[in-house]
matplotlib code that plots the C-alpha trace (Angstrom):
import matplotlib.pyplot as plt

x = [0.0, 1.1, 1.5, -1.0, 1.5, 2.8, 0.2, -0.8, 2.7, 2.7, -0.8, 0.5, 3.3, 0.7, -1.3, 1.1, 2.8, -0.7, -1.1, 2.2, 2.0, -1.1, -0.1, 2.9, 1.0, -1.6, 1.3, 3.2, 0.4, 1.1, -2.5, -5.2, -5.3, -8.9, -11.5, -13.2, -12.6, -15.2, -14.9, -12.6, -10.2, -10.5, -10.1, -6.8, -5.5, -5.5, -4.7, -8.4, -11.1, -14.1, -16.1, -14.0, -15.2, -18.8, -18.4, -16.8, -19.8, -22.1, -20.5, -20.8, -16.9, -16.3, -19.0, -19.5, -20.3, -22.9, -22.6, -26.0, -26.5, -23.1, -21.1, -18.1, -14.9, -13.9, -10.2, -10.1, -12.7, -10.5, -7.5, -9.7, -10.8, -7.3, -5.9, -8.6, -8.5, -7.6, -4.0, -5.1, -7.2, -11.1, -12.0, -15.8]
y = [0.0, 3.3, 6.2, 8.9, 11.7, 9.1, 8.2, 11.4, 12.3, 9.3, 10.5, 14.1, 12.5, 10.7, 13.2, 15.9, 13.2, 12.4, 16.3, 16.7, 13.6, 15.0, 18.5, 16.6, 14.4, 17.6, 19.3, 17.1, 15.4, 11.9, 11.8, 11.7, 15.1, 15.5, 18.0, 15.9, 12.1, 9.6, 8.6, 5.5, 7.8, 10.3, 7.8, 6.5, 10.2, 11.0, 7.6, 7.1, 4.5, 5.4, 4.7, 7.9, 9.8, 8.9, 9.9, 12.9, 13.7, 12.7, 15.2, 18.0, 18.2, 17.3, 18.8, 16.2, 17.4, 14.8, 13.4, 12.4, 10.4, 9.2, 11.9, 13.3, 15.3, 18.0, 18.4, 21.6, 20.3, 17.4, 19.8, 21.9, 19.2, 17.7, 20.7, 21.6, 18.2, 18.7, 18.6, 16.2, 13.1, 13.6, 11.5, 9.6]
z = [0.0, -1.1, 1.4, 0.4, -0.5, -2.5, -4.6, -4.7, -6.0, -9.1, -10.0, -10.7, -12.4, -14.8, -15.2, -16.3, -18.7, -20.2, -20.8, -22.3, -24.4, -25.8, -26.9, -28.3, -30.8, -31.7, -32.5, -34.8, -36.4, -34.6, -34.4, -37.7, -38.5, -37.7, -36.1, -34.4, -32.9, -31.8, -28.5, -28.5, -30.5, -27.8, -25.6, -26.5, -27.5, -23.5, -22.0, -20.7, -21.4, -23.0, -20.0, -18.6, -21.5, -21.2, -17.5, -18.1, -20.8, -17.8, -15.5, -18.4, -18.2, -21.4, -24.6, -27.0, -30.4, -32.3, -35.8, -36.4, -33.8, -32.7, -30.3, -31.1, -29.1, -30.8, -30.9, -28.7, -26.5, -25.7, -25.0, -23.2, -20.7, -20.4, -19.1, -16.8, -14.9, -11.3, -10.1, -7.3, -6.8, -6.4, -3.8, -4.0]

ax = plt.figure().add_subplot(projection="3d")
ax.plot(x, y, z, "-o")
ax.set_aspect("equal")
plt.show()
């Protein structure tokens, strides 16, 4: 078992990777250069499952955009929501 401050200190860690990675690939095109990304795609650009996604949409965190029927993350959206994730744990 971790100590607390510990945890707390590889989440951050994570966190601030995840963010970085992702600016990364938006910048040099690593990632489909596309406006908009369903929600595995969003998914696996920020390291989360789609059941995150879905929860985030739940939470009205994150806006989905919708293609028809199907919802979609806009690029900026998903940068938008990455950043503003909290720098420490939520606890439920």
């Amino acid at each position: 078992m971790l100590r607390p401050d510990t945890a707390e200190q590889i989440q951050n860690i994570v966190r601030d990777t995840v963010r970085a990675e992702l600016e990364i690939h938006l910048k040099v095109g690593a990632l489909p250069q596309r406006v908009a990304l369903n929600l595995k795609d969003a998914a696996a650009a920020c390291g989360y499952s789609v059941d995150s996604i879905r929860f985030a949409i739940d939470r009205n965190e994150l806006a989905p955009s919708y293609a028809n029927t199907k919802p979609v993350i806009m690029v900026e959206e998903l940068m938008r929501w990455v950043r503003t994730l909290p720098d420490q744990p939520r606890h439920f």
